[in-house]
Backbone as JSON Lines, residues from 0, in Angstrom:
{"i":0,"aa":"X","n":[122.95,-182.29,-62.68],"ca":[122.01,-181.97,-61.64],"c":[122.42,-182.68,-60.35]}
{"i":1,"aa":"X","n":[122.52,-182.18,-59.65],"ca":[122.73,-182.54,-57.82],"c":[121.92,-182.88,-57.4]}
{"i":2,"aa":"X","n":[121.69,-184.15,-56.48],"ca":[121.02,-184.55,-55.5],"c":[120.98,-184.15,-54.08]}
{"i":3,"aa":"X","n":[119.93,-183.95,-53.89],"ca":[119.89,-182.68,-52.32],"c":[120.77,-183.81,-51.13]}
{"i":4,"aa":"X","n":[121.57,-183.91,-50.68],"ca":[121.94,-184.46,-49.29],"c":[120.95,-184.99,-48.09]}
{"i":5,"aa":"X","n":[121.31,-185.72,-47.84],"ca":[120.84,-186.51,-46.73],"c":[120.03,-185.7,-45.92]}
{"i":6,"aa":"X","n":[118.89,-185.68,-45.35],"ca":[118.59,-184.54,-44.46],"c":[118.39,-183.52,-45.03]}
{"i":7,"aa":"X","n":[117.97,-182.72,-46.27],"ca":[117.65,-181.82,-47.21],"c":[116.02,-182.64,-47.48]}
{"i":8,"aa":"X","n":[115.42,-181.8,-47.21],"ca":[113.81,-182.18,-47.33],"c":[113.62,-181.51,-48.63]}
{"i":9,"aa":"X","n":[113.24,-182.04,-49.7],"ca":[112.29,-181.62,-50.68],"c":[110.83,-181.62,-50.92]}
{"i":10,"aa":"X","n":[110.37,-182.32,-49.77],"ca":[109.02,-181.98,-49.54],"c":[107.86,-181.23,-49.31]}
{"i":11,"aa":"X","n":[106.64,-180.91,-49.73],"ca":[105.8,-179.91,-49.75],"c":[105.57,-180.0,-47.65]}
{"i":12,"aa":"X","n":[105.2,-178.85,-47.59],"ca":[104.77,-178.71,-46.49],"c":[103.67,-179.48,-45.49]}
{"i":13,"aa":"X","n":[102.76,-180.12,-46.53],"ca":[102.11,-180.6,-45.97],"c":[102.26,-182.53,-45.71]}
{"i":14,"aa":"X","n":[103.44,-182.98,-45.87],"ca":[103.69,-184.16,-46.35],"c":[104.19,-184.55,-44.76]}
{"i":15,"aa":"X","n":[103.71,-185.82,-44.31],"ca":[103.56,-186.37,-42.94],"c":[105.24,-186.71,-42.65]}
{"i":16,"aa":"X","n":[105.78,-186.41,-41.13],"ca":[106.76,-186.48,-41.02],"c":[107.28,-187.05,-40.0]}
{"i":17,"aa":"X","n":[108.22,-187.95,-39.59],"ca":[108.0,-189.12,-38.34],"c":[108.95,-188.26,-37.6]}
{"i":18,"aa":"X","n":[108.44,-188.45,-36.31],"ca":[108.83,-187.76,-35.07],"c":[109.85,-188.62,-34.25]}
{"i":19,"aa":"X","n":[108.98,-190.48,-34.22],"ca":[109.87,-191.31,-33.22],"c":[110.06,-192.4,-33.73]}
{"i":20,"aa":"X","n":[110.56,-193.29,-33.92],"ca":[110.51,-194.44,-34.0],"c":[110.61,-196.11,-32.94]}
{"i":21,"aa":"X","n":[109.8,-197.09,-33.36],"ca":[109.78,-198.18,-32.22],"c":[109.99,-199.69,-33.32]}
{"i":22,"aa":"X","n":[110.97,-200.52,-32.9],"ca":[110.75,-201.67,-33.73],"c":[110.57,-202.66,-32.63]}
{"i":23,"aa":"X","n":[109.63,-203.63,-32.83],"ca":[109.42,-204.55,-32.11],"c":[109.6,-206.17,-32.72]}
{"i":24,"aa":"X","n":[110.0,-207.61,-32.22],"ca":[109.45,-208.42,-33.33],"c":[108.84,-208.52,-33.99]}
{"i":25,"aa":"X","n":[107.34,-207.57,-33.91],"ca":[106.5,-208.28,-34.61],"c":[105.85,-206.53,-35.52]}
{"i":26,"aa":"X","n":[106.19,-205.37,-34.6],"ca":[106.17,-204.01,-35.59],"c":[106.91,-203.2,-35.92]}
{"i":27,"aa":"X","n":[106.51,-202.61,-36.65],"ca":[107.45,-201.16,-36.82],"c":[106.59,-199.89,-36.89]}
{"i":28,"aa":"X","n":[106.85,-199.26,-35.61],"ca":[105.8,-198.18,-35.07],"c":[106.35,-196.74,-35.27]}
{"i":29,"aa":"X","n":[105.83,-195.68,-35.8],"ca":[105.91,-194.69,-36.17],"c":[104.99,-193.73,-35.87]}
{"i":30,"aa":"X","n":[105.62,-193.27,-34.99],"ca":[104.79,-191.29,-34.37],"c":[105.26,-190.3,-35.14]}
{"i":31,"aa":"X","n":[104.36,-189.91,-36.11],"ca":[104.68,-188.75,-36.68],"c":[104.24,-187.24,-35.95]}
{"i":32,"aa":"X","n":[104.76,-186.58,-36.72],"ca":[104.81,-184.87,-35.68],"c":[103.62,-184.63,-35.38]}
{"i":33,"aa":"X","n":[102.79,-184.86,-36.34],"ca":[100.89,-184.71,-36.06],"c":[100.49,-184.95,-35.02]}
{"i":34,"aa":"X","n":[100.98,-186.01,-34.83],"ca":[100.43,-187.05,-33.56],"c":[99.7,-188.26,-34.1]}
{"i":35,"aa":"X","n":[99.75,-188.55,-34.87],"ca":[99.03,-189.57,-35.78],"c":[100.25,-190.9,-35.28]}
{"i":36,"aa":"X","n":[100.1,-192.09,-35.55],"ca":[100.78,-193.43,-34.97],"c":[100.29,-194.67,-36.09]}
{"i":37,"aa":"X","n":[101.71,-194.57,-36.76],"ca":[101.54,-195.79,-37.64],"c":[102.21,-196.94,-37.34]}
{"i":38,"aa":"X","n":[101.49,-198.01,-37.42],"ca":[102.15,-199.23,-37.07],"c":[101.98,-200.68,-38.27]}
{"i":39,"aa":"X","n":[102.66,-200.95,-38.79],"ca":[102.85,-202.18,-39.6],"c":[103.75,-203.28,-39.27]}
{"i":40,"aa":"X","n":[103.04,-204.35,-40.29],"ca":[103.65,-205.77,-39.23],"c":[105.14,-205.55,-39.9]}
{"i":41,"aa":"X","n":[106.09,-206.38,-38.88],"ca":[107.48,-206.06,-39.29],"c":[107.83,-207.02,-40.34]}
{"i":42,"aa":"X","n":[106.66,-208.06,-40.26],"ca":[107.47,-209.13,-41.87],"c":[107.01,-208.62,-43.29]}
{"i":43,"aa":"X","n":[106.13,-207.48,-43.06],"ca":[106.68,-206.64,-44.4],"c":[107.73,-206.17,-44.93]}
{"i":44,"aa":"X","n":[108.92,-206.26,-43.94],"ca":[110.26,-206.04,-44.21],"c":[110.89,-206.6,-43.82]}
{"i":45,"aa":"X","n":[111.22,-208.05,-44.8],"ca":[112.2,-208.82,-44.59],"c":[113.57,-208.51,-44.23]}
{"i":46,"aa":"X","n":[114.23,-207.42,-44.76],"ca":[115.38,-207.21,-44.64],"c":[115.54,-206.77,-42.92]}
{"i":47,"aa":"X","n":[114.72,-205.94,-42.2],"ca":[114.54,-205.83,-41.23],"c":[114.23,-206.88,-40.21]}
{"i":48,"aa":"X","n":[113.2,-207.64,-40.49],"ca":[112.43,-209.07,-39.72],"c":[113.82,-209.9,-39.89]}
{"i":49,"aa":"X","n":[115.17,-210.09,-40.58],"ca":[115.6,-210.28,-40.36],"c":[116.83,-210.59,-39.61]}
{"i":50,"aa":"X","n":[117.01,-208.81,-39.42],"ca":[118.29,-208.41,-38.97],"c":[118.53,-208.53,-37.28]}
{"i":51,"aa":"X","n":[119.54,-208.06,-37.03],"ca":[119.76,-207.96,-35.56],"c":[119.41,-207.07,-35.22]}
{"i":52,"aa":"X","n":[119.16,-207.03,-33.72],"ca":[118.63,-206.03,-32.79],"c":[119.81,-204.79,-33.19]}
{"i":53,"aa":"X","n":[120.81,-204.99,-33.58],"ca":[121.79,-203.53,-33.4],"c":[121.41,-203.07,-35.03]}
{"i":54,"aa":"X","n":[121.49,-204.04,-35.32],"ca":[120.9,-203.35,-37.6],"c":[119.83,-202.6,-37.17]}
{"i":55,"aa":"X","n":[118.92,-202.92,-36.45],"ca":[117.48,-202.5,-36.81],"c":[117.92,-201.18,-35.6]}
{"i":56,"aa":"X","n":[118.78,-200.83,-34.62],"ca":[118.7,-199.66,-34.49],"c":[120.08,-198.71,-34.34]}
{"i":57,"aa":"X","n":[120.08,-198.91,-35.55],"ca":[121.15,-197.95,-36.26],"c":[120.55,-197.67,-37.51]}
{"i":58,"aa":"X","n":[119.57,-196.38,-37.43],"ca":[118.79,-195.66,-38.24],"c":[118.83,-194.54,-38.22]}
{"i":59,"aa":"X","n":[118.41,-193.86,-39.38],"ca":[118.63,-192.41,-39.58],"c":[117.08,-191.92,-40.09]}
{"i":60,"aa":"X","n":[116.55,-190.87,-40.26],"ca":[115.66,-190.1,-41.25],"c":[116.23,-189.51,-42.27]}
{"i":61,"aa":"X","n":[115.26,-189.71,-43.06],"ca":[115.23,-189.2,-44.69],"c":[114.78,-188.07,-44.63]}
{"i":62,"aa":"X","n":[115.97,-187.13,-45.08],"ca":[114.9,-185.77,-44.97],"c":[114.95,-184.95,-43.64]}
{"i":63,"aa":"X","n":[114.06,-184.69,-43.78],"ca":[113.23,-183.89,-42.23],"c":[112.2,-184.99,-41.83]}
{"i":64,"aa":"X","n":[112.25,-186.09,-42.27],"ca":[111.5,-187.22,-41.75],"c":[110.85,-187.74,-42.09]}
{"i":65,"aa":"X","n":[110.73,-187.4,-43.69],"ca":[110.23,-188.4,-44.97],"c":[110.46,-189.78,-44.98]}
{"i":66,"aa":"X","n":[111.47,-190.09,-44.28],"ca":[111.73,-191.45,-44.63],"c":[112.4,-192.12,-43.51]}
{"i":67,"aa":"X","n":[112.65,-193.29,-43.58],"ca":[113.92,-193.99,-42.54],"c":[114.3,-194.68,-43.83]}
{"i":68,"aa":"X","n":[116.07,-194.32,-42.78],"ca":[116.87,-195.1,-43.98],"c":[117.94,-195.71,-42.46]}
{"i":69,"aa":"X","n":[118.11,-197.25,-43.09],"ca":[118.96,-198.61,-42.36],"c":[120.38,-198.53,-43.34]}
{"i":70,"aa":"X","n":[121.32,-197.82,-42.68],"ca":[122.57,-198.04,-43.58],"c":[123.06,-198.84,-43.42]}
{"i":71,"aa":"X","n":[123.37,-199.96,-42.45],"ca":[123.28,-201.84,-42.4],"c":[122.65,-202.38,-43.56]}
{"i":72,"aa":"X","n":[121.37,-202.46,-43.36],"ca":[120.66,-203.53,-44.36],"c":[120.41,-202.67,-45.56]}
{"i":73,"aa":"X","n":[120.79,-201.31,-45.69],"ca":[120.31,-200.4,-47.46],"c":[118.8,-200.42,-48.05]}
{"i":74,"aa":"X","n":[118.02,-200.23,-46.49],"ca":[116.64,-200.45,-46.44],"c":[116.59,-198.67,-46.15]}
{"i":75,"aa":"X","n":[115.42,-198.72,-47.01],"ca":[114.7,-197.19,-47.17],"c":[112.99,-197.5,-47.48]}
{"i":76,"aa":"X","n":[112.35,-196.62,-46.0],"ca":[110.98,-196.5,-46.02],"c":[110.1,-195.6,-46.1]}
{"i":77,"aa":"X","n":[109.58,-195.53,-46.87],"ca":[108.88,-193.81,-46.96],"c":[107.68,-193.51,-46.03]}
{"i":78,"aa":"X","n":[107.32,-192.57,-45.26],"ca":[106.36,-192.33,-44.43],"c":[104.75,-192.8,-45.36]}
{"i":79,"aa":"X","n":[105.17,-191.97,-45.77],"ca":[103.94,-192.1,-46.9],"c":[103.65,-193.28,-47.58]}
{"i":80,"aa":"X","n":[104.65,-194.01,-47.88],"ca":[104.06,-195.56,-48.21],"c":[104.0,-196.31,-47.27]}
{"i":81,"aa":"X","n":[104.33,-196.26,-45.83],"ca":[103.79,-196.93,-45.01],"c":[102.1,-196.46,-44.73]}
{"i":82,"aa":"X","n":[101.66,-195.09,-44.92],"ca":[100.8,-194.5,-44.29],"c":[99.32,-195.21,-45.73]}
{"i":83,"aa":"X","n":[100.36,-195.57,-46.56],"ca":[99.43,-196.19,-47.72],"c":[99.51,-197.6,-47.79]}
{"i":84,"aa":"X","n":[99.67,-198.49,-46.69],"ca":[99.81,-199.55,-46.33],"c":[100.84,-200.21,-47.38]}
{"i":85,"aa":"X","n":[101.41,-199.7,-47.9],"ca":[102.5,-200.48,-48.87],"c":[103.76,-201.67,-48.16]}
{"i":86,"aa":"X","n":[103.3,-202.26,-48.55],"ca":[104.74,-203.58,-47.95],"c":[105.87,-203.43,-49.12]}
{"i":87,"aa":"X","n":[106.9,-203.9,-48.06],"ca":[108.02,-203.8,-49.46],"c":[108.25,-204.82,-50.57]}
{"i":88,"aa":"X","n":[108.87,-204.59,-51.43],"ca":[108.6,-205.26,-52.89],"c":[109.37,-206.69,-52.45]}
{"i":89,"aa":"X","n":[110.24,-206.86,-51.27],"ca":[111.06,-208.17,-50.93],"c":[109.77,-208.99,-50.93]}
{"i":90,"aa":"X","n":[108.65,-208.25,-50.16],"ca":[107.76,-209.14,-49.24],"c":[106.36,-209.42,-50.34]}
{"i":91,"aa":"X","n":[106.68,-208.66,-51.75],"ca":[105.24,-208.82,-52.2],"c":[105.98,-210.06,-52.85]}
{"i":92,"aa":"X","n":[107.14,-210.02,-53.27],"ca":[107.76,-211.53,-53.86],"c":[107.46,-212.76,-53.72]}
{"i":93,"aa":"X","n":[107.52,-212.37,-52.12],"ca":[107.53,-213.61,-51.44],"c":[106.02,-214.3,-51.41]}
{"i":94,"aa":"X","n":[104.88,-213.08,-50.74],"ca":[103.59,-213.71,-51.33],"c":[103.25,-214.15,-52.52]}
{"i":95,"aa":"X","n":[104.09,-212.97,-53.58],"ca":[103.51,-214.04,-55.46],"c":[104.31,-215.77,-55.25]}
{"i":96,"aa":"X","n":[105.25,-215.62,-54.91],"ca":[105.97,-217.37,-54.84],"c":[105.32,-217.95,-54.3]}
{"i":97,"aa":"X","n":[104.72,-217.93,-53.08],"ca":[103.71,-218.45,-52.26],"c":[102.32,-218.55,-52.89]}
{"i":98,"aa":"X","n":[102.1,-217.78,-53.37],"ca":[100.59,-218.23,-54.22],"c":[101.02,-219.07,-55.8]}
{"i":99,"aa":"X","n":[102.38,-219.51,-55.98],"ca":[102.39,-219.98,-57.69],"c":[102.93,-221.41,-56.93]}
């Protein structure tokens, strides 16, 4: 079985799709086609909160805009789990270590 290529959307029609992107120190802001505007703090993604200004913009979309994908840092974010407030699994680590 084949995996659809880069930019091959397998998504239902109705599934939210990012239009622009903005990284700031402290967010990572997302205009999807709707017009809807998601924004989460950027130390949910360590790999990002880390990187340099040129890592963090040298990005692509997943899809038709399912996703961003960082081929620098091999960071992949799904619209939809940002839109479900999900932080990434680097960063839930880091809070369980921090609470033990």
């Amino acid at each position: 079985m084949k995996s659809k290529p880069r930019g091959t959307s397998t998504s239902p029609q109705n599934e939210p799709l990012g239009k622009s992107l903005q990284i700031t120190d402290e967010y990572l802001t997302v205009t999807l086609r709707d017009g809807r505007v998601i924004s989460t703090p950027l130390e949910w993604y360590p790999r990002l909160q880390g990187a340099t200004s040129a890592d963090r913009a040298d990005w692509e979309w997943d899809g038709d805009g399912i996703g961003i994908h960082w081929p620098r840092l091999d960071e992949d974010l799904s619209i939809a789990g940002m839109l479900r407030g999900n932080p990434s699994v680097e960063y839930r680590r880091r809070l369980a270590g921090a609470r033990a």
